[in-house]
N, C-alpha and C positions, 0 to 999 in steps of 0.2 A: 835413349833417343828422346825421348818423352821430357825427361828433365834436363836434357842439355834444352831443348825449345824453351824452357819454362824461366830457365836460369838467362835465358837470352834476352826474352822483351824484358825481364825485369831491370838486366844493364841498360836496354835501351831507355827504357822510365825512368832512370838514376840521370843518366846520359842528358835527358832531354830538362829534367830536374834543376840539375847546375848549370847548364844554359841559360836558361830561364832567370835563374840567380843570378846568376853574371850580368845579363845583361840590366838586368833591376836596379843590382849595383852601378852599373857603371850610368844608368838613367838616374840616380839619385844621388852620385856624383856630380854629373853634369851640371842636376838642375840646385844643388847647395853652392856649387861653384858661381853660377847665374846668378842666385841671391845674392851671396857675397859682393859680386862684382856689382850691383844695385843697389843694395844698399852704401855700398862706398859711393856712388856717383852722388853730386849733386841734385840733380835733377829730382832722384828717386825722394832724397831727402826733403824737398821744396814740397814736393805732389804730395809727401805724409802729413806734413804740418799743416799744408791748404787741408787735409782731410779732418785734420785734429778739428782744426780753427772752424771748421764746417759744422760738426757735430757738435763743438759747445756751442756756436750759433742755432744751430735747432734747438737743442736744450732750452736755451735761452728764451728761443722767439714760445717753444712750447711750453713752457714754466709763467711767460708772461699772458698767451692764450689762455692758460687755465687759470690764471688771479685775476684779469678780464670777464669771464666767464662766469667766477665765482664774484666779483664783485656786483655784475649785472643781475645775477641769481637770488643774491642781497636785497638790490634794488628791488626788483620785481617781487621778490618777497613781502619785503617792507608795504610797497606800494598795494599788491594783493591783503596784507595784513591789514594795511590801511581802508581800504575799501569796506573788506568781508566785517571791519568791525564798524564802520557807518552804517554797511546793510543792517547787521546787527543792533546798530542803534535806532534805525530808525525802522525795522522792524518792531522793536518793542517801542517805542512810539505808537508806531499802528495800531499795534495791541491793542495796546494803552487807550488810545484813541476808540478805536474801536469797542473795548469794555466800556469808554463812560458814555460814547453813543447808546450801547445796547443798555443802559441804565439810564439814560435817558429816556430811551424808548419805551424802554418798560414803564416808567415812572410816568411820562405821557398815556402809556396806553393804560395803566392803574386810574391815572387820572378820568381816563375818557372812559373807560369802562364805570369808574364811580360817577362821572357826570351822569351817562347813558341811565343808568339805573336809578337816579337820580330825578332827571326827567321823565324814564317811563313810572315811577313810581308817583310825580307829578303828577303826569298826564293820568295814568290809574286814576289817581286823587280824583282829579278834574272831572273825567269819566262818572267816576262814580259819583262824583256829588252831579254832573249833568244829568246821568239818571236818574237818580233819586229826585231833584229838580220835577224833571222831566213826569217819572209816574205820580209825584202829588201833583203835577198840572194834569194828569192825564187821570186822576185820580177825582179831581175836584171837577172836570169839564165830565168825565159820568156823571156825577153826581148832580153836575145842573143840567146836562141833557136829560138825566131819565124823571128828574121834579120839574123840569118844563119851564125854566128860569131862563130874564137873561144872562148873558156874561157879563159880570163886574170887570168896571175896568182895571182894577189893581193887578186883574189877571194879564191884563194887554200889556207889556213890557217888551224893551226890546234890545238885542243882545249887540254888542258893537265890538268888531274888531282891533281900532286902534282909539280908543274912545279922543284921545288928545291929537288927533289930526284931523285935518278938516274932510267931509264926505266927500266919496266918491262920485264926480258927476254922473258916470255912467250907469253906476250902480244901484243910482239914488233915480235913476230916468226908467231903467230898464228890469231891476232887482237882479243882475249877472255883470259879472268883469273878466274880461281875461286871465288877467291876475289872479281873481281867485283870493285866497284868504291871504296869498303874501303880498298882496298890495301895499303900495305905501299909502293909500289912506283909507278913509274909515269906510268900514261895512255896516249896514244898522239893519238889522233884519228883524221883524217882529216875531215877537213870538206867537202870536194870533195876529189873524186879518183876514180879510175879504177874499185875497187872493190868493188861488193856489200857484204853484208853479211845479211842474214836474219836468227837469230838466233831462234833453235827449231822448225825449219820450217818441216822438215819431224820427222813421228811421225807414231808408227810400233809398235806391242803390243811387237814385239821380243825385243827392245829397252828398253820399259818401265819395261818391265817383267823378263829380264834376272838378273837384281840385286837379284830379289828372289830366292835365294837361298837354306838357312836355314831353312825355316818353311814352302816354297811352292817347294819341290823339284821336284814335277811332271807336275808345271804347263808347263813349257817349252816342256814337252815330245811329243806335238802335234807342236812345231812351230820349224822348223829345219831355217840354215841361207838360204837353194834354196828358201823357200818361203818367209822367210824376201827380199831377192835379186830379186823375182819376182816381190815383191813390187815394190822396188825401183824403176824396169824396167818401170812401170805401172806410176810411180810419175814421172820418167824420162821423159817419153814421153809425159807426159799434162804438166809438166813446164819452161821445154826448151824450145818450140816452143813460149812461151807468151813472153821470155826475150828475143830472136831472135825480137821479133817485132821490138825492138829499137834500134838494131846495131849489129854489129860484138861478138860474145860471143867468145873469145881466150881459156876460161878458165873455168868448172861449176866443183864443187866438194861438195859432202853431205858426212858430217858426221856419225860416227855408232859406235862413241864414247856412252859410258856408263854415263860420269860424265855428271854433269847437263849444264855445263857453255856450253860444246860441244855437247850433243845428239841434233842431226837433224841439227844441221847447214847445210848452205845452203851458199857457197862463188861463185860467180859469177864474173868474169874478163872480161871487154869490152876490145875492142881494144881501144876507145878512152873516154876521160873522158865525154865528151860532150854527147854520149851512156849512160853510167853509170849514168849521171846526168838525162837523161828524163825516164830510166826506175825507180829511186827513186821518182822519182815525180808521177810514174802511180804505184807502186805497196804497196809505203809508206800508211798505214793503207787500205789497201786492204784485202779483206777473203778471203781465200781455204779453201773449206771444212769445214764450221763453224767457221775457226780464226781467227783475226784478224794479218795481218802480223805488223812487225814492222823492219823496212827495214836502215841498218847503212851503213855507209859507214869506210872503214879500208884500211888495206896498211897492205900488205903481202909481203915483200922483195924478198924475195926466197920460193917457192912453196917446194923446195926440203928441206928444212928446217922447212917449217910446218908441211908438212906430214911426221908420222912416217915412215919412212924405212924398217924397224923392222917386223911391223904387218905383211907385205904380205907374207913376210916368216915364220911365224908362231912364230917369237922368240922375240917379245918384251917384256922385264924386265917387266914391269911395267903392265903390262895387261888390265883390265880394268881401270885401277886408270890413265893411260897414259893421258897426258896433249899435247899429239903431235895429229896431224889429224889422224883418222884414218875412211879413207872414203872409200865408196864404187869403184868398177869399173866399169866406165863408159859402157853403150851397145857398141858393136861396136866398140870398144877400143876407144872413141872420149874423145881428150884433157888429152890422158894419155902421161907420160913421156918416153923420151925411154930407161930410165935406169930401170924399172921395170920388175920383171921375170915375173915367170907364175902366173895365178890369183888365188885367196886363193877360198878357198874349197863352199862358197858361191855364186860365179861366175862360167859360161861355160869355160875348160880350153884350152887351144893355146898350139900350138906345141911347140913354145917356144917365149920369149920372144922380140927376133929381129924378127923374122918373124910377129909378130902380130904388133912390132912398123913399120914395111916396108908396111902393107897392109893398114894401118892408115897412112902413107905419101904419097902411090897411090891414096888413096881416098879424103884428102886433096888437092893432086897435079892436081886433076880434075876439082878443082874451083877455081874461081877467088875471092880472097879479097880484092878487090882495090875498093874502095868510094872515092865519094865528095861529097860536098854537096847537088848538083840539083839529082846526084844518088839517087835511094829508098835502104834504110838498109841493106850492106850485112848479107847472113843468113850463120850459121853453115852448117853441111853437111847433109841433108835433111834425112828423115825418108821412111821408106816403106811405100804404100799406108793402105795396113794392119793398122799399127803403128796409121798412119791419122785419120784410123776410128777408131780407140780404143779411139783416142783422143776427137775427137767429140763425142763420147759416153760419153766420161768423162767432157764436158768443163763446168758440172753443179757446179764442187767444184770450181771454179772462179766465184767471184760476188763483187760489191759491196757493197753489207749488209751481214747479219750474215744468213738471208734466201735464202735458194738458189729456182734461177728462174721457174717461172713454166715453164713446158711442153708442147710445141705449142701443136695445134689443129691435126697438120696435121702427130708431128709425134705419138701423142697419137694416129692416127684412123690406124698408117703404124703399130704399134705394137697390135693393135685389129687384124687387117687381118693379120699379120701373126702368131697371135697366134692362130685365127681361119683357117687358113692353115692347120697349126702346129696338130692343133687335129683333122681335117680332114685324114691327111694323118695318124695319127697315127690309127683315126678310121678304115680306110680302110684297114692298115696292119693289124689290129685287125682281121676283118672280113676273109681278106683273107687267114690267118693264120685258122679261124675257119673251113673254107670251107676247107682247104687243110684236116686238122683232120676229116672231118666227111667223105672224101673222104676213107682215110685213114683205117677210120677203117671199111667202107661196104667192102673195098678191104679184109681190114682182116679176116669178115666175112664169104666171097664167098671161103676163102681157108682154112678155119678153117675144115666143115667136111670132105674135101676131107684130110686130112693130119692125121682126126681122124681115 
């Protein structure tokens, strides 16, 4: 039973097998008969050839794209080839360029370095032949200060900066230029004279600070010219008496010029050169007040020709830009002109101007300025005792270094005790100010209810 079922489905799978066949067959009869009958037709024949004639047209058209393609790729080669070797060219150009700039350069700066050292080795030169100069004059002007000679004038000589151009007006009125040494014309400065000059020697915030103008309008609003002028009075009196040490002063005038070349100057006049020469000698690189001075000697023809005119009357052109003196008034009217009016709004004013020059020729007229040599230095016309002590309070801005001296022992313990004075007495007006109030008010008390 088992194998008849077994031998059964396998007829049916045979069964269904040739069927299967058959009909395959007879589907691939069908469809070879179909081809045949197609490819005989025309039609089918016409649609093959359009298909031929299609495909070598694509060929064609893509055979001709890609030699298009490849011809453009040429181009742009060439043309890229043509470029990268101009960059190439003119790359090394630049180079090129550039190395014989940078040899240029060098060879400029070979040169400017060989000038440089060339000049400073000048200048050295100059230097040292200026000092050497310099200490046998300063070597021969000992040697006749301390034998009590005068100075020969061979020694008087005098140093010129452009010797073949013609002098400097300003220069030659005032002994200062703006310009300075690169002037285009001549500088003549002596090498000895009468007068000293110590340039930017006084120094005042009213000075520095009055240029500002524009963007600082209110700094000035606190510094008027009485307290620039009390300054002055205050510098007046500690630096006259040091120039006095060494002879006769005829002449001291400070500046209150604005420009640079002129603010604070400092011109001093001896009677005799021999004066002039040993106060250069003591105050040449000397400090006031933390500076170091730097002390010239010049030649001022006519006083009335340096000093502006103008200023003291209030009506100079030029204002502050003015290049003429324009200096303070002396205390005292000392070593003023007597063509001068009344003092500008800065200074104490005089009744008038001949009266103030008469009471300055009585005062004058009371001393003697007659020296010689075995004589001690006549002095200008001496200060109030007052004045003295202001002075000696002040004599710490003179020093030899840039630090000023300390404070003996003995006046440091005089200003202990009288500061402890000072708060003694004030403690007591304290007290007795307190005692008077408390006085005061039991008095007020004992008549307060009778009033009520």
């Amino acid at each position: 039973m088992g194998r008849h079922k077994e031998w059964r489905a396998q007829a049916k799978k045979m069964r269904r097998k040739r069927l299967r066949q058959k009909a395959a067959q007879k589907r691939e009869y069908l469809m070879n008969q179909e081809l045949e009958e197609r490819e005989k037709s025309p039609r089918y024949q016409a649609w093959l050839k359009e298909q031929e004639e299609l495909e070598i047209f694509q060929e064609e058209e893509e055979a001709r794209f890609q030699r298009e393609r490849h011809l453009k790729w040429e181009r742009d080669e060439e043309i890229a080839q043509q470029l990268w070797q101009e960059r190439k060219e003119r790359l090394a150009r630049a180079r090129e360029e550039r190395a014989r700039q940078e040899l240029r350069i060098r060879e400029e700066w070979e040169q400017e370095q060989k000038r440089l050292r060339e000049a400073e080795e000048e200048q050295r030169r100059i230097e040292e032949e200026k000092k050497q100069r310099q200490e046998e004059l300063m070597r021969k002007i000992d040697e006749l200060l301390s034998k009590g000679e005068e100075l020969p004038s061979d020694l008087i000589t005098s140093n010129e900066t452009h010797p073949d151009k013609p002098p400097c007006p300003f220069f030659s009125k005032t002994g200062a230029c703006r310009f300075g040494d690169w002037c285009s014309r001549n500088h003549m400065r002596p090498s000895m004279s009468k007068i000293l000059l110590i340039p930017n020697f006084y120094t005042h915030f009213g000075l520095q600070q009055a240029l500002v103008e524009e963007y600082d309008s209110d700094v000035m609003l606190e510094y008027g010219d009485t307290e620039t002028y009390q300054h002055f009075k205050d510098f007046f009196e500690d630096v006259l008496p040091e120039f006095e040490c060494h002879g006769r002063v005829v002449q001291f005038k400070v500046c209150r010029n604005f420009e640079a070349h002129l603010r604070g100057n400092v011109y001093v006049e001896y009677a005799y050169t021999r004066d002039a020469v040993a106060a250069y000698k003591t105050f040449h690189g000397r400090w006031y007040g933390g500076r170091q001075l730097n002390v010239e000697f010049t030649c001022v023809n006519s006083w009335t020709s340096a000093v502006c005119g103008l200023y003291y009357k209030q009506r100079c052109p030029k204002g502050k830009s003015c290049n003429f003196l324009h200096v303070f008034r002396n205390p005292d009217g000392l070593f003023d002109f007597p063509t001068w009016g009344r003092r500008s709004s800065g200074a104490p004013t005089q009744a008038s101007g001949s009266r103030h020059h008469k009471t300055n020729q009585q005062k004058r007229g009371r001393r003697s300025w007659s020296r010689s040599s075995s004589e001690s230095p006549s002095r200008s016309p001496s200060r109030s005792p007052s004045r003295r002590n202001k002075r000696e309070k002040r004599n710490w801005r003179w020093s030899a270094s840039p630090e000023p001296p300390a404070v003996p022992e003995e006046r440091t313990d005089r200003r202990s005790e009288r500061h402890r004075s000072t708060r003694n007495n004030s403690h007591s007006s304290h007290s007795s100010s307190s005692r008077h109030n408390r006085s005061h008010r039991k008095k007020h008390r004992r008549r307060s209810p009778g009033s009520s």
